[in-house]
ZAMARGU-4260 file (C-alpha; in steps of 0.2 Angstrom, whole numbers, plus 5000, padded with zeros to 4 digits):
<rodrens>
0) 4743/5076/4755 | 4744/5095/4749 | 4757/5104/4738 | 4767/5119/4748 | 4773/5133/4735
5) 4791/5134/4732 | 4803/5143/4719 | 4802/5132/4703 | 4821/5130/4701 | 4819/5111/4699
10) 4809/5115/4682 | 4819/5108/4665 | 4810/5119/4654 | 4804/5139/4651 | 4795/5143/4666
15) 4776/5150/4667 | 4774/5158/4684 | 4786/5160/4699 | 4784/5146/4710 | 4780/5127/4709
20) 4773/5117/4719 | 4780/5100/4729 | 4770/5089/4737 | 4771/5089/4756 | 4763/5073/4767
25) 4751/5076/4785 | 4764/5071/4798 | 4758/5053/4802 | 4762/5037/4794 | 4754/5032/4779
30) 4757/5017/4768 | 4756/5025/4751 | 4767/5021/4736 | 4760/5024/4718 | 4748/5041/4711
35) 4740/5055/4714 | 4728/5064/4706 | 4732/5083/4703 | 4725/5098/4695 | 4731/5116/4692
40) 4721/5129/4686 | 4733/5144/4676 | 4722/5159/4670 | 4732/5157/4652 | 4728/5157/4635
45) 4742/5147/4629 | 4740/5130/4622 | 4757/5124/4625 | 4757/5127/4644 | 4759/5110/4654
50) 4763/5103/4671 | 4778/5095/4673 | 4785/5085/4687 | 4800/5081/4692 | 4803/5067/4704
55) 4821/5059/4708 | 4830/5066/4695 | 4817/5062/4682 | 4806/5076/4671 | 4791/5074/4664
60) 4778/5084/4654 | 4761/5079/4660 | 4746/5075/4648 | 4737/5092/4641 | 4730/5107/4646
65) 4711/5099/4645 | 4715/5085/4656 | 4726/5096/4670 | 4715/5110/4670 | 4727/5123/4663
70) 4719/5139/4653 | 4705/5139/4664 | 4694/5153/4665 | 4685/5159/4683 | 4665/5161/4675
75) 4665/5172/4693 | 4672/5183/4700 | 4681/5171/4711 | 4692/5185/4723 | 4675/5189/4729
80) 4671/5170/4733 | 4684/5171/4747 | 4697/5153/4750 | 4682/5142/4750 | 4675/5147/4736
85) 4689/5148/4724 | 4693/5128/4730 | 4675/5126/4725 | 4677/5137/4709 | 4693/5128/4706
90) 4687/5109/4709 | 4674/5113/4696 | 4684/5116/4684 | 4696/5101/4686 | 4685/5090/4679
95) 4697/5077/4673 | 4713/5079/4682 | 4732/5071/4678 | 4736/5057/4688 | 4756/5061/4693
100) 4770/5051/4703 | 4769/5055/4722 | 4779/5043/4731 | 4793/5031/4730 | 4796/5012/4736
105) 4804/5020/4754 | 4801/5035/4754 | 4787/5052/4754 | 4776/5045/4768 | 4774/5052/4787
110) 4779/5068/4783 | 4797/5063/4771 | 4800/5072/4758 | 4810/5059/4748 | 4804/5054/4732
115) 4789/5066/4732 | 4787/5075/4716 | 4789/5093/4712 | 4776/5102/4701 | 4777/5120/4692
120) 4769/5126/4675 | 4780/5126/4662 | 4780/5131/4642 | 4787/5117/4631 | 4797/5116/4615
125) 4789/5101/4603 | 4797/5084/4607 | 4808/5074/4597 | 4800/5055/4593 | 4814/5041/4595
130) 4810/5023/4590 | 4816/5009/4601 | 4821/4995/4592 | 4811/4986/4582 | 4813/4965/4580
135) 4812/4955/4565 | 4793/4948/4561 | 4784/4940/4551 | 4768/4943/4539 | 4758/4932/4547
140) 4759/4939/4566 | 4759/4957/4573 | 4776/4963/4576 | 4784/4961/4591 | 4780/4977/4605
145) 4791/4991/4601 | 4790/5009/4606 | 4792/5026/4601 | 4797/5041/4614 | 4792/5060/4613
150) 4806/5070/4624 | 4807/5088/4625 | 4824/5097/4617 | 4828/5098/4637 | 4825/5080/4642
155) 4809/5081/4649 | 4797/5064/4644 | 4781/5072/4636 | 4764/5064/4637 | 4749/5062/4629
160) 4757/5065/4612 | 4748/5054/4597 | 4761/5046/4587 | 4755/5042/4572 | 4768/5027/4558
165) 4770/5028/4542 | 4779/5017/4531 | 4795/5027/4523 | 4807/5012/4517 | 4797/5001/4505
170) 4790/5006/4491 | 4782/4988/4488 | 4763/4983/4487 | 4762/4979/4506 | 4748/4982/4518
175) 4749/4988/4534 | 4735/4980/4547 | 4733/4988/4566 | 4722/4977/4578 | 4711/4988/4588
180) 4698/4980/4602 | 4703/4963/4594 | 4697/4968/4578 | 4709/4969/4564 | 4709/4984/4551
185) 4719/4989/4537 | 4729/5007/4544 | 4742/5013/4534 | 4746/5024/4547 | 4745/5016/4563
190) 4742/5026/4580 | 4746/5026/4600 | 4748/5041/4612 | 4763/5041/4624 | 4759/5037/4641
195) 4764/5046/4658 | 4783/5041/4653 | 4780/5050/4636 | 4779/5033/4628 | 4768/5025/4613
200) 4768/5005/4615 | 4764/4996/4598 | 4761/4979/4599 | 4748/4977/4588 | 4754/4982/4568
205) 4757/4969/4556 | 4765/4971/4538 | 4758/4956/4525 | 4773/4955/4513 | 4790/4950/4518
210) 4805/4962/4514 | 4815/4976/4524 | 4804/4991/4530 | 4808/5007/4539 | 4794/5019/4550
215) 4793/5036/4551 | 4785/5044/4565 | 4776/5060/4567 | 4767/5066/4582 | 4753/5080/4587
220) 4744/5081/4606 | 4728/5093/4598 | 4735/5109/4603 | 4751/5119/4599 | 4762/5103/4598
225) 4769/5096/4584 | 4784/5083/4587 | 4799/5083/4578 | 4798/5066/4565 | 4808/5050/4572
230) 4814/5038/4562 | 4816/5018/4566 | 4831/5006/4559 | 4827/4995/4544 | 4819/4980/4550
235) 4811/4964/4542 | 4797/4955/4536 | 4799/4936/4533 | 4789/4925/4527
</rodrens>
């Protein structure tokens, strides 16, 4: 697999540089269906720069710029290394590269395009959190798995944000408790980061004291990003 530059039209948020990137495949058969791993190094000082994707119709804001290599620095003067030596330069510097989608069920193998995923650099406005539904529990057990989203004003799904709870609709003397590595701890403000579908799973709070509750939601990633808050629908505690 490599990535062929092309114009970066297929980008749903402020563009970086001029052209993106989309995954091409060596003409011969393969059966591959799942990830691949990328890097892309960007000489930029701006935080809020990411790699996005856009695969099938669908957009999405890749973890941050530590993990993708973005805002890297050469520490030589690599247009004297020649081609090897900026891959080698560029390799070292992409320590911990983003996994992205590069194929679908069907399709992006022996040379297809279909369901292959373009990739650009891209500047992104803060997402907006929105809670999924939460079900009734009960102060005995954790609350059922529910979720909160981070999506960009533009559409795009935004990962590796931390989504941190709170509770904004009780006022009561509850305690909030979040298992962690099967060990229980009081956490009024629990906390998961949003996964390569710009999600935050939580299956693992619990409230001790029946009655109605809302959360509040609010969400960083450790650079420029700050989401806007979400809030969920009343749910309820029972006894």
């Amino acid at each position: 697999f490599y990535a062929a530059p092309i114009t970066n039209e297929f980008l749903k948020e402020p563009i970086v540089s001029t052209v993106g990137y989309r995954w091409e495949t060596v003409p011969v058969r393969h059966a591959f269906n799942g990830y691949a791993i990328i890097g892309m190094c960007v000489f930029s000082n701006n935080n809020t720069d990411r790699v996005q994707e856009v695969s099938t119709g669908v957009a999405r804001v890749l973890a941050g710029a530590t993990e993708t290599g973005l805002n890297c620095s050469p520490t030589t003067d690599v247009a004297a290394l020649g081609t090897f030596g900026r891959v080698v330069d560029l390799a070292r510097k992409l320590f911990m590269p983003e996994a992205a989608y590069a194929g679908s069920q069907g399709g992006g193998t022996g040379g297809l395009l279909g369901g292959l995923s373009d990739l650009g650099v891209v500047t992104s406005a803060a997402p907006a959190l929105t809670f999924g539904k939460i079900t009734d529990g009960h102060i005995d057990a954790n609350l059922p798995e529910f979720t909160v989203t981070a999506k960009t004003v533009n559409g795009s799904t935004f990962a590796g944000m931390t989504v941190t709870l709170s509770v904004v609709g009780n006022v009561g003397s509850f305690t909030v408790y979040q298992t962690v590595d099967g060990v229980e701890k009081i956490t009024p403000n629990p906390t998961a980061v949003t996964d390569f579908n710009g999600v935050a799973h939580f299956d693992n709070v619990r409230i001790d004291k029946a009655g109605g509750y809302t959360f509040g939601a609010k969400g960083a990633d450790g650079t420029d990003y700050t989401a806007s808050d979400g809030t969920s629908l009343l749910f309820h505690i029972k006894r």
